[in-house]
Backbone as XML, in Angstrom:
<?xml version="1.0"?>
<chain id="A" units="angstrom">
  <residue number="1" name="UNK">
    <atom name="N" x="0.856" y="-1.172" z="0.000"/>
    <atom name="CA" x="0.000" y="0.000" z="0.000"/>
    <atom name="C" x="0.900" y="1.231" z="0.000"/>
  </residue>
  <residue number="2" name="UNK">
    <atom name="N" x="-0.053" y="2.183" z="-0.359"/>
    <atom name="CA" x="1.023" y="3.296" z="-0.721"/>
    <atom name="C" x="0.307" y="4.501" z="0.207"/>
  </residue>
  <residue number="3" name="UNK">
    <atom name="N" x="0.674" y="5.702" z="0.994"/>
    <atom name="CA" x="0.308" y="6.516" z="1.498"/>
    <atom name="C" x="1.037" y="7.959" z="0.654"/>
  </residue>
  <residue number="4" name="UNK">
    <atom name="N" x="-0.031" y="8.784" z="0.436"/>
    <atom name="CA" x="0.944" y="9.690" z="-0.574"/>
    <atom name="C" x="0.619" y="10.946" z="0.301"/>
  </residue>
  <residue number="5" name="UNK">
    <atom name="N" x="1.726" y="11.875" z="0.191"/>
    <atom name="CA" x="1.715" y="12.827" z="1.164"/>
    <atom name="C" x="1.596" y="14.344" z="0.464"/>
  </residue>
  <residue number="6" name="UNK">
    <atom name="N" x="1.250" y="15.315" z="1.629"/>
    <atom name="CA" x="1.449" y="16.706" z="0.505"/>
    <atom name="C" x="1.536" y="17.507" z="1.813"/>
  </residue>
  <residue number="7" name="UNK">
    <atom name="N" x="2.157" y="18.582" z="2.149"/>
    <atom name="CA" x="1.905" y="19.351" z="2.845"/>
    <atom name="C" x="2.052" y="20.814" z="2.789"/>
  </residue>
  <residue number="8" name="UNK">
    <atom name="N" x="1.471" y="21.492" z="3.585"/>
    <atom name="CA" x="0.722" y="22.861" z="3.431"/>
    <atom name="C" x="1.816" y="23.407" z="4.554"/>
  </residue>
  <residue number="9" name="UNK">
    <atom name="N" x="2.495" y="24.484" z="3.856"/>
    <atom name="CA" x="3.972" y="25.206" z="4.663"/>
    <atom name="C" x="3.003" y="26.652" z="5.719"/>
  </residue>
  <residue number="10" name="UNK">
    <atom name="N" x="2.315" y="26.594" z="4.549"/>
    <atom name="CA" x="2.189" y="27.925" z="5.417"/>
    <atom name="C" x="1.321" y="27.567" z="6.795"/>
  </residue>
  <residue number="11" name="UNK">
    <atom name="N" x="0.423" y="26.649" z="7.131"/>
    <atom name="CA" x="-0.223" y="26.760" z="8.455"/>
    <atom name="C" x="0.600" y="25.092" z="9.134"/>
  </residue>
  <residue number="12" name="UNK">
    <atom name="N" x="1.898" y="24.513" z="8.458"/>
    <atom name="CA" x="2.716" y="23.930" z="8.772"/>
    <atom name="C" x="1.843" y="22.250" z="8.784"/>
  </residue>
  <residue number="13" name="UNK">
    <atom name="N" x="0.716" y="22.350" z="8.381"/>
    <atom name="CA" x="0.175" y="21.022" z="8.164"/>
    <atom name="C" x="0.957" y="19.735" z="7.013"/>
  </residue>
  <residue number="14" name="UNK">
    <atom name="N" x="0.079" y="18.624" z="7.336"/>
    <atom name="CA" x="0.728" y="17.200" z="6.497"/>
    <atom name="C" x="-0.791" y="16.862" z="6.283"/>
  </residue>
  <residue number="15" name="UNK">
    <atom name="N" x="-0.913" y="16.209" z="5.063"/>
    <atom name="CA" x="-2.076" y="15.548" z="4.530"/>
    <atom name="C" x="-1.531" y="14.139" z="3.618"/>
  </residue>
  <residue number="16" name="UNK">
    <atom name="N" x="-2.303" y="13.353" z="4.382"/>
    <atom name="CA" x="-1.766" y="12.247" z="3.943"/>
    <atom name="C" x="-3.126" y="11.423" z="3.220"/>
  </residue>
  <residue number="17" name="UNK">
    <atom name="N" x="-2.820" y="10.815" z="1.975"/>
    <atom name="CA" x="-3.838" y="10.866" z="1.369"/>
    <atom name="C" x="-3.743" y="8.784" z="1.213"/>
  </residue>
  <residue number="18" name="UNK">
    <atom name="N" x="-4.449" y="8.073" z="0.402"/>
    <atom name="CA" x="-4.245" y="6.721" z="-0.287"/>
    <atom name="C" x="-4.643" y="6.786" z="-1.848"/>
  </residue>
  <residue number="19" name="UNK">
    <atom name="N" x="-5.065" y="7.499" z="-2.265"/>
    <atom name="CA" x="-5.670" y="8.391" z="-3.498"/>
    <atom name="C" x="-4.801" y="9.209" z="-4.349"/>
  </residue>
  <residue number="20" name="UNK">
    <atom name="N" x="-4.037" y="9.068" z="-5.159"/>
    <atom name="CA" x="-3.060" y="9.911" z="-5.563"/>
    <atom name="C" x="-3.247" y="10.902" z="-6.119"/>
  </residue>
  <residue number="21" name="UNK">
    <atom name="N" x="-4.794" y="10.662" z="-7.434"/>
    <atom name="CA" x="-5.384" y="11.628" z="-7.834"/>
    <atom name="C" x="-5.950" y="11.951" z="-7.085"/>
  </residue>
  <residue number="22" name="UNK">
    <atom name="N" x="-6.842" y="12.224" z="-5.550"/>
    <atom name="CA" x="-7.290" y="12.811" z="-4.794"/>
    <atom name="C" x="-6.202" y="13.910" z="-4.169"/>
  </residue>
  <residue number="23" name="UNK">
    <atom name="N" x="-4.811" y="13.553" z="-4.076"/>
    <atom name="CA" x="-3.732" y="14.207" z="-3.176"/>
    <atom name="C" x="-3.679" y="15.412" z="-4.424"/>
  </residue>
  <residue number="24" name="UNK">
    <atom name="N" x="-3.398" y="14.905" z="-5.386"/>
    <atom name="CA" x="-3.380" y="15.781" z="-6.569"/>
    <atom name="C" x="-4.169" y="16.929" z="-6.814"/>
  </residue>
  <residue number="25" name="UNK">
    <atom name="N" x="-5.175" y="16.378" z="-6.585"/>
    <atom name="CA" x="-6.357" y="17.440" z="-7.234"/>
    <atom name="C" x="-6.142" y="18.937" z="-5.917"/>
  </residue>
  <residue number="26" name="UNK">
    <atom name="N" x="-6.197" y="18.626" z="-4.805"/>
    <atom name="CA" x="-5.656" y="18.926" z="-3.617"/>
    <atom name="C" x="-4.899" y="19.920" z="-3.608"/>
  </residue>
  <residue number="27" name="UNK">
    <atom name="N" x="-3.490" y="19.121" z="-3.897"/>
    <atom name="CA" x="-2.199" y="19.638" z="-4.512"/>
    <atom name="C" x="-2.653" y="20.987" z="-5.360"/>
  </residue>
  <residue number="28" name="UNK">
    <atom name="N" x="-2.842" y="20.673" z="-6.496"/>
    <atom name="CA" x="-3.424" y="21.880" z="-7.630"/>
    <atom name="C" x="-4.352" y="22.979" z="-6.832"/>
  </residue>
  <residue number="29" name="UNK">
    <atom name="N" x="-5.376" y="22.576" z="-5.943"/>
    <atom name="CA" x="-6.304" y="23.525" z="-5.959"/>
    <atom name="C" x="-6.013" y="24.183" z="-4.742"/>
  </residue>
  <residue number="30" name="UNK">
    <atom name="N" x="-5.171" y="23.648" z="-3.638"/>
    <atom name="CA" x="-4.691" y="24.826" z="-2.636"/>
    <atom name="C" x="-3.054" y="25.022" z="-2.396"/>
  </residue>
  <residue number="31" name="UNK">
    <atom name="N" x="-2.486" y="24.099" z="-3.209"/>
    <atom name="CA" x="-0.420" y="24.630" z="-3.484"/>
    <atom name="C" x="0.130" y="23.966" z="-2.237"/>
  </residue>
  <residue number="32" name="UNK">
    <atom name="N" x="-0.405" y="22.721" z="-2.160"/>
    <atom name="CA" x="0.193" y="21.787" z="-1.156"/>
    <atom name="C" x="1.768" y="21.145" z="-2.086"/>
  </residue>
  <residue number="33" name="UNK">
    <atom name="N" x="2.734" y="21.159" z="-1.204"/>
    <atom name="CA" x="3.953" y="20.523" z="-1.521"/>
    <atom name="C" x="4.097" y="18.943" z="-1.871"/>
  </residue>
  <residue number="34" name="UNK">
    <atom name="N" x="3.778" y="18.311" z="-2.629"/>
    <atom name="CA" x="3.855" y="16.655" z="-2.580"/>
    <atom name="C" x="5.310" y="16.328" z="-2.182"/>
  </residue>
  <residue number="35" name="UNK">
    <atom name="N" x="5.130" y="15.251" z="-1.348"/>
    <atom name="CA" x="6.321" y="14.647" z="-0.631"/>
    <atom name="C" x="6.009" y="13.277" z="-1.291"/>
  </residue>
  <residue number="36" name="UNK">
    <atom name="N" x="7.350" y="12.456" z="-1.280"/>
    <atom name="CA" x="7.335" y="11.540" z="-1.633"/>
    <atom name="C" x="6.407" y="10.013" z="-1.037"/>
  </residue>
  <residue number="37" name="UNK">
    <atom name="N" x="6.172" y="9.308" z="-1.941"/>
    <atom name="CA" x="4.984" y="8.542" z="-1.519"/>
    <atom name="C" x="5.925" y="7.523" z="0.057"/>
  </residue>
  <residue number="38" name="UNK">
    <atom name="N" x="5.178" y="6.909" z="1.038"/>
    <atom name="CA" x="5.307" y="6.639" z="1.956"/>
    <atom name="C" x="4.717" y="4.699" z="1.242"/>
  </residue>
  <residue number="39" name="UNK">
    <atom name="N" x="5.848" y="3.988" z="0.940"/>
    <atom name="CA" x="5.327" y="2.307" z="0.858"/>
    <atom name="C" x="5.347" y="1.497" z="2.049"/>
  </residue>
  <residue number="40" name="UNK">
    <atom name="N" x="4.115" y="0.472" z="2.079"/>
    <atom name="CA" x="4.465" y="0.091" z="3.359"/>
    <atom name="C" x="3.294" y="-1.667" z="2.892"/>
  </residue>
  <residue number="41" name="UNK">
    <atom name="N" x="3.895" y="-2.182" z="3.915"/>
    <atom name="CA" x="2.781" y="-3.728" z="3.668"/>
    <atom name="C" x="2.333" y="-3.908" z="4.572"/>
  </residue>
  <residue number="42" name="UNK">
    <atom name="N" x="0.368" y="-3.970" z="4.262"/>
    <atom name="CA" x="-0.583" y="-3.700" z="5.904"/>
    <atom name="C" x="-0.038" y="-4.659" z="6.268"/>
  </residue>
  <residue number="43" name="UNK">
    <atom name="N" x="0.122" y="-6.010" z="5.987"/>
    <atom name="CA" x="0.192" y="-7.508" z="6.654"/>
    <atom name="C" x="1.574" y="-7.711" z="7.709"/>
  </residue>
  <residue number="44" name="UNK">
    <atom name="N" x="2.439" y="-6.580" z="7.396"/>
    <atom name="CA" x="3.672" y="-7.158" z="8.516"/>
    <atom name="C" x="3.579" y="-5.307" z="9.362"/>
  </residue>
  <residue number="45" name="UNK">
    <atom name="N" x="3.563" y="-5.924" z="10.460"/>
    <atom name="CA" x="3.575" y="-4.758" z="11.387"/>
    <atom name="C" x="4.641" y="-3.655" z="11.835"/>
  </residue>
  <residue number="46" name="UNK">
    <atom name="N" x="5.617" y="-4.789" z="11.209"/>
    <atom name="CA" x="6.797" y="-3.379" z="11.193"/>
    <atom name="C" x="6.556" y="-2.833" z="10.558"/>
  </residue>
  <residue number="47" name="UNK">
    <atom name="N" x="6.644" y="-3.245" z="8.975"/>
    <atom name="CA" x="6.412" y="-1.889" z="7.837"/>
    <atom name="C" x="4.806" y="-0.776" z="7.784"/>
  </residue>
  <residue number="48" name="UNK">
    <atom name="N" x="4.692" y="-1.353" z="8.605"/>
    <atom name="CA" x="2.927" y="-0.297" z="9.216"/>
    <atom name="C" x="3.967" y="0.722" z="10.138"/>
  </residue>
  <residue number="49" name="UNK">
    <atom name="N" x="4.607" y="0.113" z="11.519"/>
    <atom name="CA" x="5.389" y="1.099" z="11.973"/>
    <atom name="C" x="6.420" y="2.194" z="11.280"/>
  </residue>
  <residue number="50" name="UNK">
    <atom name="N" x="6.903" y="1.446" z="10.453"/>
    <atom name="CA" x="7.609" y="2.184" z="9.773"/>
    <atom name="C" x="7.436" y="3.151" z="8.579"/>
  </residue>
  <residue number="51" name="UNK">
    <atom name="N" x="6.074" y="2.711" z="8.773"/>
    <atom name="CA" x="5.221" y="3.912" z="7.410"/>
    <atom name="C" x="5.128" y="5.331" z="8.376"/>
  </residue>
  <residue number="52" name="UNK">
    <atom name="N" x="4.381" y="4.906" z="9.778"/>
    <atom name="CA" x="4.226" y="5.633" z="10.907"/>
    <atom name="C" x="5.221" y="6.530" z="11.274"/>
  </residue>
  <residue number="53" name="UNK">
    <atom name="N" x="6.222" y="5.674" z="11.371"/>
    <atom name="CA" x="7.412" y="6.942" z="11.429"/>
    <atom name="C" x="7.768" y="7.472" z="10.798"/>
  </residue>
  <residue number="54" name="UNK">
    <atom name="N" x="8.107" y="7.258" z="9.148"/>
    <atom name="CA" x="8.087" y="8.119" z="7.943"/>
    <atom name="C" x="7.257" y="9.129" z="8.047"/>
  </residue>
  <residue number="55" name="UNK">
    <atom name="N" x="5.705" y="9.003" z="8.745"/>
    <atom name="CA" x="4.439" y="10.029" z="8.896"/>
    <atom name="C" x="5.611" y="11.179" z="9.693"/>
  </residue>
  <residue number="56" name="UNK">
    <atom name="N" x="5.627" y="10.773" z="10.770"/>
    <atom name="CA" x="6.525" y="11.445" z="12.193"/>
    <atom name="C" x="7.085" y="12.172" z="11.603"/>
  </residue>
  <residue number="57" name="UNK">
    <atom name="N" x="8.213" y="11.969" z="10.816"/>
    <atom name="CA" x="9.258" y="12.875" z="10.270"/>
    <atom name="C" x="8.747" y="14.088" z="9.361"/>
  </residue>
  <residue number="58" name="UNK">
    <atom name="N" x="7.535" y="13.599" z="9.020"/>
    <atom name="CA" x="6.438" y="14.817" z="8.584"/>
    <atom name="C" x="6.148" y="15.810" z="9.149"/>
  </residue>
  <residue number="59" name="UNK">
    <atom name="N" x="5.442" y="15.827" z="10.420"/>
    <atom name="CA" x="4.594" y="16.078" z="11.076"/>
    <atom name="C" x="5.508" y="16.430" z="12.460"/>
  </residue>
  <residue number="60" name="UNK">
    <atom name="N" x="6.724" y="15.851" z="12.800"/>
    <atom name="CA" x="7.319" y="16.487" z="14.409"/>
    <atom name="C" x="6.418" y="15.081" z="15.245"/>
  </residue>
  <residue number="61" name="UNK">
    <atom name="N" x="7.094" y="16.010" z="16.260"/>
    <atom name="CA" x="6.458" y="14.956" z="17.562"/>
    <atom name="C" x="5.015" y="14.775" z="17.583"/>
  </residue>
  <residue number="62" name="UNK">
    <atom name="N" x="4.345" y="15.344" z="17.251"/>
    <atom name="CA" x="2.892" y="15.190" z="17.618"/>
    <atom name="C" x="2.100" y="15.035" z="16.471"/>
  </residue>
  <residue number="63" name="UNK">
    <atom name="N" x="1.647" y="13.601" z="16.114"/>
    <atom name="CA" x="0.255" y="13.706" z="14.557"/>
    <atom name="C" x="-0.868" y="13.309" z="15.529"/>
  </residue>
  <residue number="64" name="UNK">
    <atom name="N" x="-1.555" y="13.939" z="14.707"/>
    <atom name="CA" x="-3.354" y="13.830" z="15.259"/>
    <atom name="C" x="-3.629" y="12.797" z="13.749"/>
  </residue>
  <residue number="65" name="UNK">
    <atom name="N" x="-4.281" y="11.637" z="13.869"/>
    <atom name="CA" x="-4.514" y="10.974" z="13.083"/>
    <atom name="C" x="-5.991" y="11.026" z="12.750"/>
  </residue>
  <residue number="66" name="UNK">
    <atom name="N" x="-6.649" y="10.929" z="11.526"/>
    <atom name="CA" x="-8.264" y="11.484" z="11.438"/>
    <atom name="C" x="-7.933" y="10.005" z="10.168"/>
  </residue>
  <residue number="67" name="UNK">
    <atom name="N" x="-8.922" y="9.192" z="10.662"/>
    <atom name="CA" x="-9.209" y="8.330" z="9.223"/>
    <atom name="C" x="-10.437" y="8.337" z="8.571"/>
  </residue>
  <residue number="68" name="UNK">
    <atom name="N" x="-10.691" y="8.397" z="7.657"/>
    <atom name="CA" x="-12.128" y="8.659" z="6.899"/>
    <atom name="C" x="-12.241" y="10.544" z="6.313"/>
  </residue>
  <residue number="69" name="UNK">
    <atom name="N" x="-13.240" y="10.893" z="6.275"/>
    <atom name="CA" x="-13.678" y="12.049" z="5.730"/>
    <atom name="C" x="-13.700" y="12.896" z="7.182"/>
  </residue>
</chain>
């Protein structure tokens, strides 16, 4: 699975998308930065952690995680 990222400098946010054309459209319509995609395999739990911390290095010490809409 792939987590694709973009983030917004000026109010210092991360948006993390699974949708690439969704991150995109995004991207285009408010000048979010795309970061490189985040790979990871749900089935082994390290590489879930380690997607997680790739997030981290995004985001600093503290992500608020929101799943869904």
């Amino acid at each position: 699975m792939k987590f694709y990222v973009a983030q917004c400098h000026e109010y210092n946010l991360v948006y993390v998308y699974t949708n690439k054309k969704a991150m995109m459209k995004d991207c285009n319509k408010y000048g979010f930065e795309v970061q490189k995609p985040i790979e990871f395999k749900q089935t082994q739990t390290a590489s879930v952690l380690g997607a997680m911390e790739e997030l981290s290095s995004y985001c600093g010490n503290t992500i608020d995680y929101k799943i869904g809409k």
